[in-house]
C-alpha positions as CSV (number, residue, x, y, z in Angstrom):
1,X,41.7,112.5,188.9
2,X,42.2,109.7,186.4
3,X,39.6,108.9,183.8
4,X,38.5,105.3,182.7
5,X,37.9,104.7,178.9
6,X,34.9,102.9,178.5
7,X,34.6,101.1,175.4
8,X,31.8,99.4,172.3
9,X,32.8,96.0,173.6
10,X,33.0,93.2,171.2
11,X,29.9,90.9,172.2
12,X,30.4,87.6,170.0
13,X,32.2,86.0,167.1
14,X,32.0,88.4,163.4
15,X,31.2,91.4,165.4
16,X,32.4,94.8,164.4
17,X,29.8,97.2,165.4
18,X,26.5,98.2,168.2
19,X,23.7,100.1,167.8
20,X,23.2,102.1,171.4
21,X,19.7,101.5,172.3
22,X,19.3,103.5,175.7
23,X,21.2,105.5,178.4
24,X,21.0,104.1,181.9
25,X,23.4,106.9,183.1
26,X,23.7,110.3,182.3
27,X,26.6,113.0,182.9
28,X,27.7,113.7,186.8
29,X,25.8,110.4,188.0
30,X,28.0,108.3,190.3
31,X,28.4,104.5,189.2
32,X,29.2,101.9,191.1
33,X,31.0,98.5,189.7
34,X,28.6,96.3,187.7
35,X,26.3,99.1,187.3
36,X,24.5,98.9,184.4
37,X,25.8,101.9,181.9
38,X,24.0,101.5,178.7
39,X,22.1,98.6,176.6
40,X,23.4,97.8,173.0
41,X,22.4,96.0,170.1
42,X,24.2,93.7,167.9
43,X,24.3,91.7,164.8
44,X,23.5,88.7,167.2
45,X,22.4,90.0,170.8
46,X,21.1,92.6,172.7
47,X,23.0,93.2,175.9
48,X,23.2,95.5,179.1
49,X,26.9,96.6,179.6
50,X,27.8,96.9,182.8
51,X,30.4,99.5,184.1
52,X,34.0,97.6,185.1
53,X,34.6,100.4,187.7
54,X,33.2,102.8,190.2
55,X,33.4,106.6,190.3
56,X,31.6,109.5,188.5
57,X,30.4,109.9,184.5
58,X,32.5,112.7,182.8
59,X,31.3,112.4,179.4
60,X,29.2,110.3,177.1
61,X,30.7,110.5,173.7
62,X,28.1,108.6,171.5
63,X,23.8,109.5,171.1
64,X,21.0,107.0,171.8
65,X,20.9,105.3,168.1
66,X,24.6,105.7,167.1
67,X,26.3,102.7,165.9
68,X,29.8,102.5,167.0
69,X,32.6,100.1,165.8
70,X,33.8,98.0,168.4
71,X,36.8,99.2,170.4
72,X,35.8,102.7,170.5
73,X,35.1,104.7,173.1
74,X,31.3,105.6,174.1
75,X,32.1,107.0,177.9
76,X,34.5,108.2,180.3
77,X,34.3,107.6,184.1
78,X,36.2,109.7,186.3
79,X,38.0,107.6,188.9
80,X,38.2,108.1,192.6
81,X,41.5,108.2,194.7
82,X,43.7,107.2,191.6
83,X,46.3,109.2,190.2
84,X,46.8,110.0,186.3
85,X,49.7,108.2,186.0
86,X,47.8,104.7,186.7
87,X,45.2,105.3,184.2
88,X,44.7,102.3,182.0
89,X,42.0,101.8,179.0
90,X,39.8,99.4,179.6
91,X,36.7,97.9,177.5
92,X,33.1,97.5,179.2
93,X,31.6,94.3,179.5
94,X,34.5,92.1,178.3
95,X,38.1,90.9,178.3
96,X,40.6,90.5,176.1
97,X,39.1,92.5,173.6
98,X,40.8,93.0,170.7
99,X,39.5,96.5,168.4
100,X,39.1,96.8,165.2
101,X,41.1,99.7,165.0
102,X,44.9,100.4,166.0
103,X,45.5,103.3,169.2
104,X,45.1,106.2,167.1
105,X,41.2,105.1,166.3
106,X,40.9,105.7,170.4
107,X,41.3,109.3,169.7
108,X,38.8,109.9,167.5
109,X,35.5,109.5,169.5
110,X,32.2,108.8,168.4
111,X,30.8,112.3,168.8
112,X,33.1,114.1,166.3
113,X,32.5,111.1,163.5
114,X,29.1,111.9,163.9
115,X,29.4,115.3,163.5
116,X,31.9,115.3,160.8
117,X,29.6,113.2,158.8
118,X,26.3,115.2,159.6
119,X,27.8,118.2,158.7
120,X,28.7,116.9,155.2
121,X,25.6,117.7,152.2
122,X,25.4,114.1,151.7
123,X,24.8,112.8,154.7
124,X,21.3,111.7,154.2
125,X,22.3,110.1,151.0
126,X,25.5,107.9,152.4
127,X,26.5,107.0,156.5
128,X,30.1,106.4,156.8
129,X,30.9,103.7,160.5
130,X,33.8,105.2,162.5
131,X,36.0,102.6,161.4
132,X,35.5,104.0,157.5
133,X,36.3,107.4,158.2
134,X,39.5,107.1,160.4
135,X,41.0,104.6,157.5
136,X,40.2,107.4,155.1
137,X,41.7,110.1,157.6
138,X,44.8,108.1,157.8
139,X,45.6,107.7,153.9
140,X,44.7,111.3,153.2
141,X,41.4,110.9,151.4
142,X,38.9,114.0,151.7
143,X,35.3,113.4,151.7
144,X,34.6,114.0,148.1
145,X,37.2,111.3,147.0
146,X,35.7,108.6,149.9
147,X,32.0,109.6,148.4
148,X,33.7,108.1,145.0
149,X,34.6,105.1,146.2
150,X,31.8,102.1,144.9
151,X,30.7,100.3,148.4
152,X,29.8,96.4,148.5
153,X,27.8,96.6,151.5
154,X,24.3,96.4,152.0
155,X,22.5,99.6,149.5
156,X,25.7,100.4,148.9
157,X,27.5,100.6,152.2
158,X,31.3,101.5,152.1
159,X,32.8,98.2,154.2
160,X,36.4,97.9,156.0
161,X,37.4,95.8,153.2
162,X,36.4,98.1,150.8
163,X,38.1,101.2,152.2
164,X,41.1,98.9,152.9
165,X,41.1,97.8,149.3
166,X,41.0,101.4,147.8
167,X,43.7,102.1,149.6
168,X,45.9,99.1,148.4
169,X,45.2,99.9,145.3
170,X,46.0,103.6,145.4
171,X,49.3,102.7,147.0
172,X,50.2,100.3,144.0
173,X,49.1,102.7,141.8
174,X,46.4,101.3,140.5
175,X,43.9,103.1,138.1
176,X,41.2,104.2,140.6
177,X,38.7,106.4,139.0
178,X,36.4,109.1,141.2
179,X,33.3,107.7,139.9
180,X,29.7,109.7,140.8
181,X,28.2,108.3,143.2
182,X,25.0,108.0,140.9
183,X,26.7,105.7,138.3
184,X,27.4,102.4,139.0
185,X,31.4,102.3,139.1
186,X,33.5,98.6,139.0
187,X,33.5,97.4,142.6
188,X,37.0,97.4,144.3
189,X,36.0,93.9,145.4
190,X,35.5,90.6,142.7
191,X,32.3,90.8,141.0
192,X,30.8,88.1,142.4
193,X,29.8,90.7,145.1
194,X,27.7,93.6,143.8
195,X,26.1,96.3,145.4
196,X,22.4,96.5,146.2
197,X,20.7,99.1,143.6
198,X,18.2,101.3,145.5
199,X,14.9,101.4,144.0
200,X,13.5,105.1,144.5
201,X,10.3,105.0,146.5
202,X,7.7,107.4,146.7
203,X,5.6,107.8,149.9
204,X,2.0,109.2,149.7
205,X,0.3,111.3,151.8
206,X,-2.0,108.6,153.3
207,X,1.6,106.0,154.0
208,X,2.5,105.3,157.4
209,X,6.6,105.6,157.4
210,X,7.9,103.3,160.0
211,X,11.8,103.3,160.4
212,X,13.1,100.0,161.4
213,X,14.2,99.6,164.7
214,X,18.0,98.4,165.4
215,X,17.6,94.9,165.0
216,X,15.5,94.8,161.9
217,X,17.9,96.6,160.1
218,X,20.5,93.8,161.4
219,X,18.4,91.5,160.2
220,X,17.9,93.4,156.7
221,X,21.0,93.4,156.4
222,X,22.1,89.7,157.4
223,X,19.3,88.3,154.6
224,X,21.1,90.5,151.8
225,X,24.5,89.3,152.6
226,X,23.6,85.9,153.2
227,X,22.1,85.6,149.7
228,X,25.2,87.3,148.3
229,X,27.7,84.5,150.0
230,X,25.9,81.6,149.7
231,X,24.5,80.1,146.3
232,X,21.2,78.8,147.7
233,X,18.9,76.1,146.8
234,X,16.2,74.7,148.6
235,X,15.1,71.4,148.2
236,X,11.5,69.9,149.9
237,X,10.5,66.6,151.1
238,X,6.9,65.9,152.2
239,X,6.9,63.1,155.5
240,X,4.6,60.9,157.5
241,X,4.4,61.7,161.1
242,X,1.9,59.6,161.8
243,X,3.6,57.3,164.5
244,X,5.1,60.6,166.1
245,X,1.9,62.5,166.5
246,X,0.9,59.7,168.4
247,X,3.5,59.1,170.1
248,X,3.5,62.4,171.5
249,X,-0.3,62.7,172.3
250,X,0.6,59.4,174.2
251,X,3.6,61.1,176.5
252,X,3.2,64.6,176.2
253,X,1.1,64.7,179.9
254,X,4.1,62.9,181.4
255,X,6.6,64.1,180.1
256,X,5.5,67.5,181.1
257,X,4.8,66.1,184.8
258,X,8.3,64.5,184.3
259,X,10.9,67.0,182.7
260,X,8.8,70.1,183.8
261,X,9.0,71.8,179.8
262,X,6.2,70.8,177.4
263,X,6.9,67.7,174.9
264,X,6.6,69.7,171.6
265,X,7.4,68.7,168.0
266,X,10.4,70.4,167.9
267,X,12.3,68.2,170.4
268,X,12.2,65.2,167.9
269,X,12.5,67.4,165.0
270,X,15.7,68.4,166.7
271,X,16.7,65.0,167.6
272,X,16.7,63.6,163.7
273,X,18.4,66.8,162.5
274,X,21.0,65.9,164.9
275,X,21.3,62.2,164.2
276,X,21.5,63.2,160.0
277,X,24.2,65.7,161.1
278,X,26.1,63.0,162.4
279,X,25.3,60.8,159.2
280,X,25.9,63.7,156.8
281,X,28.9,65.5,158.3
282,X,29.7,67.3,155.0
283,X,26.3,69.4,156.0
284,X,27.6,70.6,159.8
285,X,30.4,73.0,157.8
286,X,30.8,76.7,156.8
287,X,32.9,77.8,153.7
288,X,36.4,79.8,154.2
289,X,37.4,81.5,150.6
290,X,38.1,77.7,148.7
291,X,38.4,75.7,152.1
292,X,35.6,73.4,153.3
293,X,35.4,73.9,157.7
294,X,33.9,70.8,158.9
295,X,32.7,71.4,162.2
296,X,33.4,69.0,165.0
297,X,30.8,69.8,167.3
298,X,27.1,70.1,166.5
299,X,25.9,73.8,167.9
300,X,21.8,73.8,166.8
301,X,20.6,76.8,166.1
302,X,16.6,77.1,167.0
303,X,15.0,80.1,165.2
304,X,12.8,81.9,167.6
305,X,10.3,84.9,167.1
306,X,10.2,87.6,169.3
307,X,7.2,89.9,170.4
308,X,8.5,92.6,168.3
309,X,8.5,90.7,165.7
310,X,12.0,89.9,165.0
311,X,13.5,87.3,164.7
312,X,16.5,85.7,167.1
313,X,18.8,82.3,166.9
314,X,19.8,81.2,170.1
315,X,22.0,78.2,169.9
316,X,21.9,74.5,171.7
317,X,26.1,73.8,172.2
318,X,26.7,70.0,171.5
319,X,23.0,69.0,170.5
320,X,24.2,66.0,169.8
321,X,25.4,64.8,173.5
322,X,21.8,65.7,174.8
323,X,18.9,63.2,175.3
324,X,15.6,64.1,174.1
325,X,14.6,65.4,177.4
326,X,17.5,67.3,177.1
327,X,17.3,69.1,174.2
328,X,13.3,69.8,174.8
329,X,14.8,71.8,177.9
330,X,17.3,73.4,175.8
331,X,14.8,74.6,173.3
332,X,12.2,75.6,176.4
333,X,15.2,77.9,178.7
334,X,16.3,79.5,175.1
335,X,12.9,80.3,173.8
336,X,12.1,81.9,177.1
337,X,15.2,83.9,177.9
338,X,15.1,85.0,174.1
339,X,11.5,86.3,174.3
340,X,12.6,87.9,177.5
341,X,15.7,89.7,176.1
342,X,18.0,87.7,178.6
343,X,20.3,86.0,176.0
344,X,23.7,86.4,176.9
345,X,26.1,86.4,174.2
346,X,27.6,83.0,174.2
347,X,23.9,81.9,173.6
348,X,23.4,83.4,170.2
349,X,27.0,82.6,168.8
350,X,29.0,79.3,167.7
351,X,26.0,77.7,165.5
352,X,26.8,75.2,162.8
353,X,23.3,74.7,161.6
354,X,19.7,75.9,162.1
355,X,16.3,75.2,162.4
356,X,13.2,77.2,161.9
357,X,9.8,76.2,162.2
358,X,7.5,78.4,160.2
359,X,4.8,75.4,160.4
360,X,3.9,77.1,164.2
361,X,2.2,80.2,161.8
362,X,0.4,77.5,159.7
363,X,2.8,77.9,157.3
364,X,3.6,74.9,154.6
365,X,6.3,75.4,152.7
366,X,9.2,78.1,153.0
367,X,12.5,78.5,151.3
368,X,14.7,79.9,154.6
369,X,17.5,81.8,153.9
370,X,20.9,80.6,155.8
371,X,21.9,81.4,158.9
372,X,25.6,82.8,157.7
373,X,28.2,81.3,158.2
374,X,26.7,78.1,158.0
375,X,25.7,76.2,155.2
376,X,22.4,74.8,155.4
377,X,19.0,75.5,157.4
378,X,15.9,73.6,157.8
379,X,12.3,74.6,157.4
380,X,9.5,72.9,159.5
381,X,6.3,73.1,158.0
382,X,2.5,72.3,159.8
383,X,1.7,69.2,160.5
384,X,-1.7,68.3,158.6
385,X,-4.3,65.7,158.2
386,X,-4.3,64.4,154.5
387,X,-5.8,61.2,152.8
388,X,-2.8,59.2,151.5
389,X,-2.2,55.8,149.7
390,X,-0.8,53.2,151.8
391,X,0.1,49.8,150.3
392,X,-1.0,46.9,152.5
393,X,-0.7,42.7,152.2
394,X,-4.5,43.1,150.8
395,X,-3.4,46.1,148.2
396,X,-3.3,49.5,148.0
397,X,-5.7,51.8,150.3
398,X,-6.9,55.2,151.6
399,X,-6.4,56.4,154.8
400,X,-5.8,59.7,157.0
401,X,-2.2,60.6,157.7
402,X,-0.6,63.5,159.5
403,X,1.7,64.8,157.1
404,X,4.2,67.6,157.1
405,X,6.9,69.3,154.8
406,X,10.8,69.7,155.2
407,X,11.9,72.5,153.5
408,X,16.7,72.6,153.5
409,X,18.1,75.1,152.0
410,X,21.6,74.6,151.0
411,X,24.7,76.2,150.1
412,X,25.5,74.9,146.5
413,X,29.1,75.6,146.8
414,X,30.0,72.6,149.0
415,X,26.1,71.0,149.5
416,X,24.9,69.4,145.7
417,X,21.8,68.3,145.4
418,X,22.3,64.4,146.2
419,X,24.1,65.2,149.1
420,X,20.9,67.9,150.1
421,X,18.3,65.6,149.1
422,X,19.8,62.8,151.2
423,X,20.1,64.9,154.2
424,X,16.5,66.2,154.4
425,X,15.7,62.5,153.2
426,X,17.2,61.1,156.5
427,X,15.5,63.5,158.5
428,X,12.0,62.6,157.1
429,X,12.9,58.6,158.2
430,X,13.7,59.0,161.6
431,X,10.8,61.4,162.1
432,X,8.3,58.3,160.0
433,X,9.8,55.6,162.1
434,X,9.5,57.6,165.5
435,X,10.0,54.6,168.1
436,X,11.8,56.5,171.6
């Protein structure tokens, strides 16, 4: 009988790796097509991968909790009524996939990286992704030469790129010294990109270890790399929402009655980000090496906490071609499907800049870290009652406001602070002269 290669699929833009979260299969079941064959974890997405064919499970080649480069395979299925000759390799879940590894990656599986790491004395100390290890296996370099090598990645990590550089550089000849892993060689890398040192920490008897689930290490992750790429600074501007607050305690029954979704604060938060996006184009971009990207399209990413308490960023495609009503519905379906875990991935992926409203926790002020690879989030703070100065034909007076603060943080590479304090400035004007 033939066998089918099931494969980590590639679930969204940047993405090199999944964490396996569950089994829904185990070896000798019988699959049907679309059954679902196992649920993974990304950088971006959680997702239930469905099988592409029917017929009978041979072998699972990767562990509940293993995190496998994409392209590699996980599972075979043994086909039904097909001969060897026709077998083909396909990857779950997706098409036109294209791995991070060339063919001969395919035959190393999952299950003999893991073991050829585990069995190592260093194990607990360093974890090596499939990807690593097959580079190293295909340049000749043993396990105490690849535990040498300075990583870039987060505590230390040993990237692609840096594997790939070592190796450059050992082709050219290039000095590169076998430093212990305990001293803190030159990274192969510039030096704008240092490793994360790891603090030693010593857990009583009375501490409560809790290891972090799959996607709060993603998201551990994320925050350390964004703050390595982008040179942030955070800027604040404190606004009147005075009109708005009415003007939604005015609508907000029928709108609901209306659209269906409730009229919050985040649909005309949304609505002003958009319209300064469109004023302030320099803002909707990411940064490529010395190359500026302005983006075309306006994706809004809406930062939304989950019942676990981590943290997701589904994203609204062409926010700026919706109506309020739309983008209320937007933020409402999104919200929902995220706390739900039904995001797909082309929900999570294609963002050019991001809002997150820490002002729903009673929450003031924040400084948000950036949303990679954009260049630029911003921070909703509560909406409070505060006695403020307003100047009137008769003079100055006292009076009770409802006043919040924006917090944008900005990637000073490409964003200076005129061009930031302008931005967040514009926002803060539509929102005090709310008229819809």
């Amino acid at each position: 009988m033939a066998t089918f290669e099931i494969k980590m699929p590639k679930l969204g833009e940047s993405i090199t790796e999944g964490t396996i979260i569950s089994w829904s299969v185990k070896v000798g079941d019988k699959v049907n097509e679309d059954d679902v064959l196992f649920e993974v974890n990304t950088a971006k997405v959680s997702a239930e991968i469905p099988s592409p064919v029917a017929g009978k499970v041979l072998k699972i080649l990767a562990d509940e909790g293993d995190t496998v480069a994409v392209g590699v395979v996980v599972a075979l299925i043994e086909l039904e009524g097909e001969e060897d000759s026709e077998n083909e390799s396909e990857i779950a879940g997706t098409e036109n996939v294209e791995p991070e590894t060339d063919s001969s990656m395919e035959k190393t599986t999952t299950e003999q990286v893991t073991a050829s790491v585990k069995n190592d004395k260093n194990y607990d100390e360093r974890w090596y992704s499939p990807v690593v290890l097959n580079k190293a296996q295909e340049a000749g370099i043993n396990k105490e030469e690849l535990d040498s090598v300075q990583g870039t990645g987060y505590l230390g990590r040993l990237s692609k790129r840096d594997i790939e550089a070592y190796i450059e550089r050992k082709k050219k000849g290039s000095s590169v010294s076998a430093a212990s892993p305990k001293t803190a060689p030159t990274p192969l890398t510039p030096p704008s990109r240092p490793s994360t040192p790891s603090v030693p920490v010593v857990a009583e008897n009375e501490d409560e270890i809790i290891p972090m689930d799959p996607v709060r290490k993603i998201i551990a992750d994320r925050m350390i790399e964004s703050k390595r790429i982008s040179a942030h600074v955070t800027t604040v501007v404190e606004v009147d929402v005075t009109k708005l607050v009415q003007w939604r305690e005015k609508n907000k029954e029928s709108f609901k009655k209306r659209e269906g979704v409730n009229l919050t604060f985040m649909s005309p938060i949304a609505e002003a980000t958009v319209k300064a996006l469109k004023d302030f184009p320099r803002v909707n971009s990411s940064v490529d090496s010395y190359s500026i990207i302005q983006k075309k399209r306006i994706n809004l990413g809406i930062a939304v906490s989950l019942n676990n308490g981590n943290l997701i960023v589904p994203v609204i495609k062409d926010a700026d071609k919706l109506s309020l009503s739309g983008l209320a519905a937007s933020i409402s379906t999104l919200a929902d499907k995220a706390r739900k875990n039904k995001l797909m991935p082309d929900d999570i992926q294609g963002g050019t800049f991001t809002i997150t409203n820490f002002g729903s926790f009673k929450s003031i002020i924040s400084t948000p870290i950036i949303n990679q690879p954009e260049v630029a989030i911003l921070g909703v703070g509560s909406i409070e009652k505060k006695p403020a100065v307003l100047e009137t034909p008769e003079g100055d007076v006292i009076a009770i406001r409802h006043k919040m603060y924006l917090s944008l943080s900005f990637d000073h590479r490409i964003v200076d602070g005129s061009l930031g304090g302008e931005f967040v400035r514009r926002i803060g004007d539509y929102l005090e002269n709310w008229n819809e």
